[in-house]
C-alpha positions in Angstrom: 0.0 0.0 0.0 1.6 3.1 -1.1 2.1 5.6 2.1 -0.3 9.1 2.0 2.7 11.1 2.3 3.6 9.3 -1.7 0.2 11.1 -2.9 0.9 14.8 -1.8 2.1 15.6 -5.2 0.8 14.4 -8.9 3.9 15.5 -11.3 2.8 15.6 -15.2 5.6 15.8 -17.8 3.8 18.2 -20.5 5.0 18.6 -24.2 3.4 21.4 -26.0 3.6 21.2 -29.8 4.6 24.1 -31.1 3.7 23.5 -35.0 0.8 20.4 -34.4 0.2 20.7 -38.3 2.8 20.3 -39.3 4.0 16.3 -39.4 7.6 17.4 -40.3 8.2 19.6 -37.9 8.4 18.0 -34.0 9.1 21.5 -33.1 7.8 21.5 -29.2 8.5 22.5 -25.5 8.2 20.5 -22.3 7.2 21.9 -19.1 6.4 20.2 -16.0 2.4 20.0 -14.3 2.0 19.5 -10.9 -1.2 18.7 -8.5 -0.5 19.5 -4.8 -3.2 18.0 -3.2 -1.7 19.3 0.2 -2.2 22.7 -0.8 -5.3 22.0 -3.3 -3.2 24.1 -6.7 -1.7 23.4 -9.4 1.8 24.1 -9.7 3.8 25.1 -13.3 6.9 25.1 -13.3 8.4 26.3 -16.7 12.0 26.9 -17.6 11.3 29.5 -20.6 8.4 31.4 -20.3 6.2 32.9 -17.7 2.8 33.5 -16.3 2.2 36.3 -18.6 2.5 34.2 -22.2 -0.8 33.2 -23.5 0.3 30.8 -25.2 1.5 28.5 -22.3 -1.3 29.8 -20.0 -3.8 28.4 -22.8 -2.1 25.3 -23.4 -1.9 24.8 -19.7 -5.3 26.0 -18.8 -6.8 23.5 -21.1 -4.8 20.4 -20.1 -5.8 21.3 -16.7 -9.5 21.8 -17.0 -9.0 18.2 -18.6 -7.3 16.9 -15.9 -9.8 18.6 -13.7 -12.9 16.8 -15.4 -11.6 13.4 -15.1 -11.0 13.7 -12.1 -14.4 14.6 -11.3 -15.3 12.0 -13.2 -13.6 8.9 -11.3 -13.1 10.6 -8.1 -16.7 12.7 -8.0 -17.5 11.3 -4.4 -13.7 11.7 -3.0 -13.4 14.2 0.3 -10.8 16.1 -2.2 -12.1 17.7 -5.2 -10.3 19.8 -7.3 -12.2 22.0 -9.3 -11.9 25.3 -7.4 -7.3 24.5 -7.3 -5.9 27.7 -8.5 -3.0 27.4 -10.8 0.0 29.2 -9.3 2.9 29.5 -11.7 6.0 29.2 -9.8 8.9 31.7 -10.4 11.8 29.7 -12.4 15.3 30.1 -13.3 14.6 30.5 -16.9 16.9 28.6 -19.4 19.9 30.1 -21.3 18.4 28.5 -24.6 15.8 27.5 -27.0 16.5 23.7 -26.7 17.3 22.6 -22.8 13.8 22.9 -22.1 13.5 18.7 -21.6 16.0 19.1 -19.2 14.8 21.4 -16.8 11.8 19.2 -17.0 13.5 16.4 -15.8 15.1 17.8 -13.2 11.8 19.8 -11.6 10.2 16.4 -12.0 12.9 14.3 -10.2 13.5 17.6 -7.2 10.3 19.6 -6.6 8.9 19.1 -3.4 6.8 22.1 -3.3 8.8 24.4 -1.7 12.3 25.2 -3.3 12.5 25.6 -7.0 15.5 23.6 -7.6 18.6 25.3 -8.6 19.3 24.1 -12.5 22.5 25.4 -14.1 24.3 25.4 -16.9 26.7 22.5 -15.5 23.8 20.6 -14.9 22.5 20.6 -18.1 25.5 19.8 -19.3 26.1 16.8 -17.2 22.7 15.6 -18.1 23.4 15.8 -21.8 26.5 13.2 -21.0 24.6 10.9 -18.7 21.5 10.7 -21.3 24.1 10.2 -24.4 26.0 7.3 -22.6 22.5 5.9 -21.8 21.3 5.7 -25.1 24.7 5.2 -27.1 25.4 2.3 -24.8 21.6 0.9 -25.0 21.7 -2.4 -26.8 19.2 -1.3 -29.6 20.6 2.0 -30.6 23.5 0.0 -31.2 21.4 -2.0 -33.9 20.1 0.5 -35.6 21.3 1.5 -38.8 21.5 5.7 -37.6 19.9 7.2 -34.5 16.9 8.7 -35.9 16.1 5.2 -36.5 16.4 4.1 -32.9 14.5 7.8 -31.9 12.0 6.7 -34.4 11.1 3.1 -33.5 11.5 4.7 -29.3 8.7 6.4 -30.0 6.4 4.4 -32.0 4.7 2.8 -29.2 3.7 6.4 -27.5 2.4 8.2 -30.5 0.4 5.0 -31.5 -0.9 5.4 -28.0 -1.6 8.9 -28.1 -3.2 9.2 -31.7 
């Protein structure tokens, strides 16, 4: 049985397309969604805009009315109910870059606790380009594949056929 204290916090990798017509073009952002049921919000923690872009505040208000109707939905009778959560969007250091966005993602879903923004720098980054490189250049299968888009390809076959 999985301890209360496990349940404080739902985290929610988000990718926001940032050209969904065109099938070239995986152009996109990631950001990072989270539920604190402790403090009944919704957190966002994004590493290259803010609060003020209506573009990510529309992206992010309709995944979360979403995620607010299903939850009414399977959890209508539950004591916690989150259709009144506000959505607080938490002050971030904002990235250097156009493209370390999946990065800062990772590391707000692997450290946030609710309380201190972690501290992402540019040696970070960097060492998380290394660690994820070895991972994949060492994985059995990218070593099979014929060129690395191939291996990217085939990686994510099974999600977008899940997600179409």
């Amino acid at each position: 049985m999985l301890s209360p204290l496990l349940l404080l916090r739902i985290m929610f990798p988000i990718f926001q397309s940032l050209a969904p017509n065109n099938l070239v073009d995986k152009c996109g952002h990631h950001h990072t969604t989270c539920t604190d049921l402790k403090h009944q919000r919704f957190e966002v923690l994004e590493s290259l805009r803010s609060g003020d872009d209506t573009i990510l505040t529309s992206h992010v208000d309709f995944f979360i009315n979403i995620l607010k109707e299903t939850w009414n939905r399977h959890h209508g009778s539950s004591n916690v109910q989150s259709s009144h959560f506000p959505i607080e969007y938490v002050l971030t250091t904002k990235q250097g870059n156009g493209y370390d966005c999946g990065y800062h993602m990772l590391e707000y879903l692997a450290k946030w606790q609710g309380i201190k923004v972690p501290s992402i720098r540019k040696a970070c980054v960097a060492e998380l380009h290394k660690i994820l490189t070895w991972n994949w250049v060492t994985n059995g299968d990218f070593n099979k594949r014929p060129s690395p888009w191939d291996f990217i390809e085939e990686a994510v076959k099974p999600a977008r056929k899940k997600y179409k």
